[in-house]
C-alpha positions as CSV (number, residue, x, y, z in Angstrom):
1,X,0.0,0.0,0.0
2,X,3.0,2.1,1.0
3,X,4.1,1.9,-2.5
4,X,1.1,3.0,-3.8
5,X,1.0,5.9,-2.2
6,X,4.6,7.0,-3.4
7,X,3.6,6.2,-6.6
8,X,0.9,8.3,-6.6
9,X,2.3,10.9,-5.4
10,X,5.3,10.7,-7.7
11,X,2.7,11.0,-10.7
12,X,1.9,14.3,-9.5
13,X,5.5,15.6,-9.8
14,X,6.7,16.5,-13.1
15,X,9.9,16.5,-14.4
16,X,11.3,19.8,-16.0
17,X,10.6,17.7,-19.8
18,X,7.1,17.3,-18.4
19,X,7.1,13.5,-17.8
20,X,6.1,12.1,-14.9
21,X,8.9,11.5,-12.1
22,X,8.6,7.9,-11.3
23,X,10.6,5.9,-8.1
24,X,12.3,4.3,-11.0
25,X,13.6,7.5,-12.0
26,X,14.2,8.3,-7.8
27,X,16.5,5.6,-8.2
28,X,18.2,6.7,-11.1
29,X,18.6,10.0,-9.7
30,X,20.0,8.5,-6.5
31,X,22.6,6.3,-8.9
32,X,23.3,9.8,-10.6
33,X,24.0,12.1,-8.0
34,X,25.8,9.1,-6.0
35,X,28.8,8.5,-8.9
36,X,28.7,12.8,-9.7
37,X,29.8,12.3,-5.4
38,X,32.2,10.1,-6.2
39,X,34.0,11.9,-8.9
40,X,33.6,15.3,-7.2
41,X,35.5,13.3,-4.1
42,X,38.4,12.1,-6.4
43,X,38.6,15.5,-8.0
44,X,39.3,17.0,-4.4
45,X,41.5,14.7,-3.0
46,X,43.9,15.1,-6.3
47,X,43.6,18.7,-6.3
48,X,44.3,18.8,-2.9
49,X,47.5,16.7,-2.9
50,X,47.9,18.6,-5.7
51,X,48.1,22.1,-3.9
52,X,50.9,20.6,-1.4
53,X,53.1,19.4,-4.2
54,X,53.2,22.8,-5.8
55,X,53.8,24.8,-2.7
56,X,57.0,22.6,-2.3
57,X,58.1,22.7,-5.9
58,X,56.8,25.7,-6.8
59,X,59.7,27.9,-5.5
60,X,62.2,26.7,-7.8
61,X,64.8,25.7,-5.7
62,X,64.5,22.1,-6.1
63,X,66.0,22.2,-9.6
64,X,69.3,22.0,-7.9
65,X,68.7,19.2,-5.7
66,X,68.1,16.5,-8.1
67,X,67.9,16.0,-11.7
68,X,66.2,14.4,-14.2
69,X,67.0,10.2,-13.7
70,X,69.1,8.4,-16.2
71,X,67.1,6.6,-18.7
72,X,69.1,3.4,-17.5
73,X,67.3,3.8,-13.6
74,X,64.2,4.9,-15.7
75,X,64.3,1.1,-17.4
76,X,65.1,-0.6,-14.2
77,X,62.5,1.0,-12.1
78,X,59.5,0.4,-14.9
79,X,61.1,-3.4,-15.1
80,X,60.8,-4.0,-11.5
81,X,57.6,-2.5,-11.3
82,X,56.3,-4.7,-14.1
83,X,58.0,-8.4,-12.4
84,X,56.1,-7.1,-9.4
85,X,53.0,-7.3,-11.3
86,X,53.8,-10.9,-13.3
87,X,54.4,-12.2,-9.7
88,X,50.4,-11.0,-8.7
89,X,49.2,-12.0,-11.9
90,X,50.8,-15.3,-12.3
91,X,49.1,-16.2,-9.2
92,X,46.0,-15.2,-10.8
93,X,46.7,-17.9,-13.1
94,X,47.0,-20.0,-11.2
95,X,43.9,-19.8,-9.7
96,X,41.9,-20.0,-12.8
97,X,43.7,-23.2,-13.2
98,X,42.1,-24.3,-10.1
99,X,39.0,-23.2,-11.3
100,X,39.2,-26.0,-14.5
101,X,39.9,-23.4,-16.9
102,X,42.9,-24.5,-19.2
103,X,44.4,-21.1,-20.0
104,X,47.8,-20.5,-20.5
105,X,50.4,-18.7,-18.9
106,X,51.0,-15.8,-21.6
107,X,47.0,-15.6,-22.2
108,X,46.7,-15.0,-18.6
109,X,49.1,-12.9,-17.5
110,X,47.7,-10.6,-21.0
111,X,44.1,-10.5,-19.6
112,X,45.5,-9.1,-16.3
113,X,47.6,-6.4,-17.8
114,X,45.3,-5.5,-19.7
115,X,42.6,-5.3,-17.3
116,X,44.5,-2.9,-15.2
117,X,43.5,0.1,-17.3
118,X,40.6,-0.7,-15.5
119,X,41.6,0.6,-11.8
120,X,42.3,4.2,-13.2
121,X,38.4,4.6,-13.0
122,X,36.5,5.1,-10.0
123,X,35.3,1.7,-7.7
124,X,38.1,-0.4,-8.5
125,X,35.7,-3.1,-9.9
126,X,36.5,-2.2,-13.2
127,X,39.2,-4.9,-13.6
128,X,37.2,-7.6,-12.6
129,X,34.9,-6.4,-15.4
130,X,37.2,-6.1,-17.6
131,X,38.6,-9.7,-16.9
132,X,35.2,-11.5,-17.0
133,X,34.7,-9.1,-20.6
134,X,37.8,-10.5,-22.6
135,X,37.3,-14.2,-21.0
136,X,34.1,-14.7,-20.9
137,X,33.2,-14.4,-24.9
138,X,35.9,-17.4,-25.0
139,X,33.8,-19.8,-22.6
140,X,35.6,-19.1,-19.2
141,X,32.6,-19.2,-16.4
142,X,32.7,-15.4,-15.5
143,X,31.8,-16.0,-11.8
144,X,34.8,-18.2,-12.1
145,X,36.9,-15.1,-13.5
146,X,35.1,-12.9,-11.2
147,X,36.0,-14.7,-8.2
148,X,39.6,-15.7,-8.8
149,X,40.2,-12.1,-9.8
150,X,38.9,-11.1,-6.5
151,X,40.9,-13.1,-4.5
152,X,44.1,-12.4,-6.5
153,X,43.3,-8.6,-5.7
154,X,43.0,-9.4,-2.2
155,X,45.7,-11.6,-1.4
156,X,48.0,-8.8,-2.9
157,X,46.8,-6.0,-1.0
158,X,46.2,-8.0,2.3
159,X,49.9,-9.2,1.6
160,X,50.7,-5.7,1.3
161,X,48.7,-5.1,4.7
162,X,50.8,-7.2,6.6
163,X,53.9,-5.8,5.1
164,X,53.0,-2.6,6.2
165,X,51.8,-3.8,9.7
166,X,55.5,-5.7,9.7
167,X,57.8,-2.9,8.9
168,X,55.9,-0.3,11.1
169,X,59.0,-0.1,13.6
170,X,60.7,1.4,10.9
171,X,58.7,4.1,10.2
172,X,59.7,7.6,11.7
173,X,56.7,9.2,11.1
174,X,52.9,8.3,10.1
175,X,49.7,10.5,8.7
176,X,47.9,11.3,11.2
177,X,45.1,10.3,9.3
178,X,46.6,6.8,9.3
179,X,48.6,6.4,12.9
180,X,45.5,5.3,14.4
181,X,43.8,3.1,12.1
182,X,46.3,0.1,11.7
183,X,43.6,-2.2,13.0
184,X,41.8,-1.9,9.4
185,X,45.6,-3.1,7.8
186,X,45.5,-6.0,10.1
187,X,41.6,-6.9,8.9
188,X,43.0,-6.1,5.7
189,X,45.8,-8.8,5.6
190,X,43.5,-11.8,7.2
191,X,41.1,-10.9,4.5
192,X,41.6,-13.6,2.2
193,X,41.4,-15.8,4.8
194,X,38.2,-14.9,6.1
195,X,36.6,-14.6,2.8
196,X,38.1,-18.3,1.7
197,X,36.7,-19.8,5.6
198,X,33.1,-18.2,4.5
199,X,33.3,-19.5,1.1
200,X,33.3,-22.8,2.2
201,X,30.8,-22.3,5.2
202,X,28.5,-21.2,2.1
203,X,29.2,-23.8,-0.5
204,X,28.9,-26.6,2.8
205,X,25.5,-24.7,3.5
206,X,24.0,-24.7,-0.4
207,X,25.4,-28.5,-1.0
208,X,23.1,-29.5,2.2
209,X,20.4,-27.9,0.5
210,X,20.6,-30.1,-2.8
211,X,22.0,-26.8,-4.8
212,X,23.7,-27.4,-7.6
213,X,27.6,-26.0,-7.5
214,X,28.9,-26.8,-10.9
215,X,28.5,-23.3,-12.3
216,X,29.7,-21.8,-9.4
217,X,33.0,-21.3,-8.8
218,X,34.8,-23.4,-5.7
219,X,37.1,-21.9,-3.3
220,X,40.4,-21.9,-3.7
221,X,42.3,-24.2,-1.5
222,X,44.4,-23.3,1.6
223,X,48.3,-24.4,0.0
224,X,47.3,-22.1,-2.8
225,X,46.0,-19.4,-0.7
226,X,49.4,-19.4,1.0
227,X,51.2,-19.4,-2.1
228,X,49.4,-16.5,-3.1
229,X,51.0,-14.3,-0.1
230,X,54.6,-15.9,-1.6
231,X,53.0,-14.3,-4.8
232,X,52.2,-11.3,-3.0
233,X,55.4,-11.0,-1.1
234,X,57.4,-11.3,-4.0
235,X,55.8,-8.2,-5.7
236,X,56.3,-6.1,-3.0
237,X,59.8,-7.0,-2.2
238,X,60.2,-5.8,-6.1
239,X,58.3,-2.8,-5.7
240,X,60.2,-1.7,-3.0
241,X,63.1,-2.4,-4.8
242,X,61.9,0.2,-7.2
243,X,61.7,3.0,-5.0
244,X,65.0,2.3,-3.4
245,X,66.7,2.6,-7.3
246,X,65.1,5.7,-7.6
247,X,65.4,7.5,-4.7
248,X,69.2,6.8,-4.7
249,X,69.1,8.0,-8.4
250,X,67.9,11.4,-7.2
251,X,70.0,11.8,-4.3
252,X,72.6,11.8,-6.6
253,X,73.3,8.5,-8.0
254,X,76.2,7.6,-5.4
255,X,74.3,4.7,-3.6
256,X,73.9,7.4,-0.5
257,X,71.0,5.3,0.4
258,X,72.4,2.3,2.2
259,X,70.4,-0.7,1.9
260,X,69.8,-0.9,5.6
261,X,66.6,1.6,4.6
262,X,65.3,-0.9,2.7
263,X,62.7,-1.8,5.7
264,X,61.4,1.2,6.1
265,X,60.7,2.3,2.5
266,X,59.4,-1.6,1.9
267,X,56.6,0.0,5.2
268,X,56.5,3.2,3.1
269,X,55.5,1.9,-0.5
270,X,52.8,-0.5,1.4
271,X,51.1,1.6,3.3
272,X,50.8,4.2,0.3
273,X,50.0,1.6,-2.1
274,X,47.5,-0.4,0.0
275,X,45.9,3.2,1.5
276,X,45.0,4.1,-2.3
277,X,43.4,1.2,-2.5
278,X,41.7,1.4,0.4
279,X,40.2,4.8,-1.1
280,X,37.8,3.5,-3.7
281,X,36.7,6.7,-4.9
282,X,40.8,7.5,-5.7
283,X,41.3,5.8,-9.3
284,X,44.4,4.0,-9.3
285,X,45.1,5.2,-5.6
286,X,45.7,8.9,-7.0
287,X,46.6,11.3,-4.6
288,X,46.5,9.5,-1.8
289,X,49.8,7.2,-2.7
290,X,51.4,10.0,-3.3
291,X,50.4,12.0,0.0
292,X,51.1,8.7,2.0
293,X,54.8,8.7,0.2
294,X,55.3,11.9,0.9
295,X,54.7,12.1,4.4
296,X,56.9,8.6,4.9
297,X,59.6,9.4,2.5
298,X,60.2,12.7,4.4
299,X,62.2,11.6,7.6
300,X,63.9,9.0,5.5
301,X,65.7,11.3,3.5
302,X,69.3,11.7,4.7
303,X,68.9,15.6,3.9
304,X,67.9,19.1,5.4
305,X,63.9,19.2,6.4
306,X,63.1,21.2,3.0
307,X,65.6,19.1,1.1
308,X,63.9,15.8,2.0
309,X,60.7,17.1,1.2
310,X,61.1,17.9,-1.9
311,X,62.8,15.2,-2.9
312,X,60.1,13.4,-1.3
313,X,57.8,14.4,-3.2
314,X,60.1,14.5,-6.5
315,X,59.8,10.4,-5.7
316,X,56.4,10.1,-5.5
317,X,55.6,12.2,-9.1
318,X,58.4,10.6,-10.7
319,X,57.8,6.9,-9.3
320,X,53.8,7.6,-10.6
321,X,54.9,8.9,-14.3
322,X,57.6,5.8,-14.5
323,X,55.2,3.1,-13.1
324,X,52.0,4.4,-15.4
325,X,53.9,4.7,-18.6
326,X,55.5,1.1,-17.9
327,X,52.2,-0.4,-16.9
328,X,50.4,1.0,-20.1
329,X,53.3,0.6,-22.3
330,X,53.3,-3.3,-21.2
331,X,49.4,-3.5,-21.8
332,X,49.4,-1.5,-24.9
333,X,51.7,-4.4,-26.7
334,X,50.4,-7.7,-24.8
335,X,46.5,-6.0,-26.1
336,X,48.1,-6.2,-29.6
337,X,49.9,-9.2,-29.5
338,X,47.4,-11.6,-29.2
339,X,48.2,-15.1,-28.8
340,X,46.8,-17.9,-30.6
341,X,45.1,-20.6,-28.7
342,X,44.5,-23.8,-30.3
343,X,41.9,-25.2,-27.8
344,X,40.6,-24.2,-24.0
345,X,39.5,-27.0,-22.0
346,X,37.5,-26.8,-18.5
347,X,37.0,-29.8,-16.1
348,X,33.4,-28.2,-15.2
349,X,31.2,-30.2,-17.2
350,X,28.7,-27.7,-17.3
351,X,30.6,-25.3,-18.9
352,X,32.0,-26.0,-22.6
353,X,34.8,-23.7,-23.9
354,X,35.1,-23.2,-27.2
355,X,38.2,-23.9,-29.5
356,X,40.2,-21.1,-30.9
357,X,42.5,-21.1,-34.1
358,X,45.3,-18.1,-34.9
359,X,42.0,-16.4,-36.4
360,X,38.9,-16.9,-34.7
361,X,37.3,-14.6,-32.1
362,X,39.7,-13.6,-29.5
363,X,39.4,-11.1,-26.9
């Protein structure tokens, strides 16, 4: 009755074309305004990070503190970034191969590269879509896709959680804004846990119930899980290798920066990486990596208080340009070099992949 009355009442009001304003339209207005929030949220928190860099930059001065990086450190740093990457996505596939679906190695790693123009949009979920779109038109169950890609995400940010949580003691100084919320990092880091645990509390509960679980997509076993944070290790340790190349390439190229900081910018880099993240509305954590570096990097730097913030900063801009070109550069050719799969096979009998030659349909 409730919804009668609205309904009636939503007849009355007119819309400024002259149609009637329905609660379908409510909802659509609702949907509207929410992602217009969204985006108007990501615009601030860029500009506002933003505003900071340019008051330290903006002077001038910090021409003479470090120059542009050989092309050589350039290489290394995009390469180390992109291993980091084929560490998390080979883990990927290997969970699709749990999953009964056949692919191979080079296919695999493609679709996640690719798929990871997705996270520069707002909500993150993009990539999972973007995974399901390019194997899904091939046969792959997209819940399957769907689901493995969400665990692969989670395993390497909740590995990244704990290496945050780990390397805290070497961390001089924290945000404020994230001192006292480590307990969500440590939520963070047994979240692939907890989600695999209820996974199979849910398929246990449905199989009881005479569903039927061929179509949906099992969950992934506990050895694989803990390979997955070996997976997830492994890219950080690289990662972290790239900011330690480039930061000593800015300080002047001399090794100044001992590897004994290693630690601490290993804490740094997760807790900036995995706080952009966190921020859904931040595509591709922008802004907020970059004010979590900042702030980290600062007391790090073996130089005067303005020094070390402006090379601070100077790491953050030029370890985004480096790792974005890098990451579409490597898309950009796996997208065009598509490989040519002779046949897909799945052990889920209710699913039937289709066999591809060099030209047939390929995502």
């Amino acid at each position: 009755m409730g919804k009668h009355i609205l309904d009636g009442y939503a007849s009355a009001v007119r819309t400024e074309a002259g149609k009637p304003f329905t609660i379908n339209g409510m909802h659509m207005w609702r949907r509207r305004l929410w992602t217009i929030s969204k985006a108007a949220l990501a615009v601030a928190i860029v500009v506002g990070v933003a505003r900071q860099f340019v008051q330290l930059l903006g002077d001038g001065n910090w021409s003479g503190l470090a120059g542009l990086p050989h092309w050589q450190t350039v290489v290394g740093v995009g390469l180390l970034y992109l291993a980091a990457h084929t560490s998390w996505g080979s883990f990927w596939v290997l969970l699709l191969r749990e999953q009964g679906i056949a692919i191979g190695w080079y296919a695999g790693l493609r679709c996640y590269f690719v798929s990871q123009f997705g996270k520069y949009l707002p909500g993150k979920a993009w990539v999972i879509f973007l995974r399901v779109g390019m194997l899904q038109p091939l046969g792959a169950p997209g819940v399957a896709v769907a689901v493995t890609a969400t665990y692969e995400t989670l395993a390497s940010m909740g590995a990244g959680a704990l290496v945050a949580v780990v390397c805290l003691p070497w961390l001089d100084l924290l945000p404020v804004a994230v001192a006292g919320r480590w307990g969500w990092f440590v939520v963070l880091a047994g979240l692939p846990v907890a989600i695999g645990l209820m996974h199979r509390v849910v398929q246990v509960w449905l199989r009881r119930r005479g569903a039927d679980l061929s179509r949906l997509a099992s969950a992934p076993g506990w050895l694989l899980l803990a390979r997955g944070l070996l997976h997830g290790l492994t890219g950080w340790l690289l990662l972290a290798c790239s900011l330690w190349l480039l930061l000593n390439e800015l300080l002047g190229g001399a090794w100044s920066l001992s590897f004994s900081y290693y630690p601490a910018l290993l804490g740094a880099l997760a807790l900036a990486y995995v706080a952009g993240f966190v921020v859904l509305v931040a595509p591709g954590g922008l802004g907020v990596r970059e004010w979590v570096l900042l702030q980290t990097l600062r007391p790090l730097v073996p130089e005067s208080e303005t020094a070390a913030a402006v090379l601070a900063a100077l790491t953050a801009l030029w370890l985004r340009l480096i790792w974005t070109v890098a990451e579409v550069s490597a898309a950009a050719l796996l997208y065009i070099c598509r490989p040519a799969i002779s046949t897909i096979t799945t052990n889920n009998p209710a699913v039937q992949l289709p066999s591809l030659s060099h030209g047939a349909r390929r995502s």
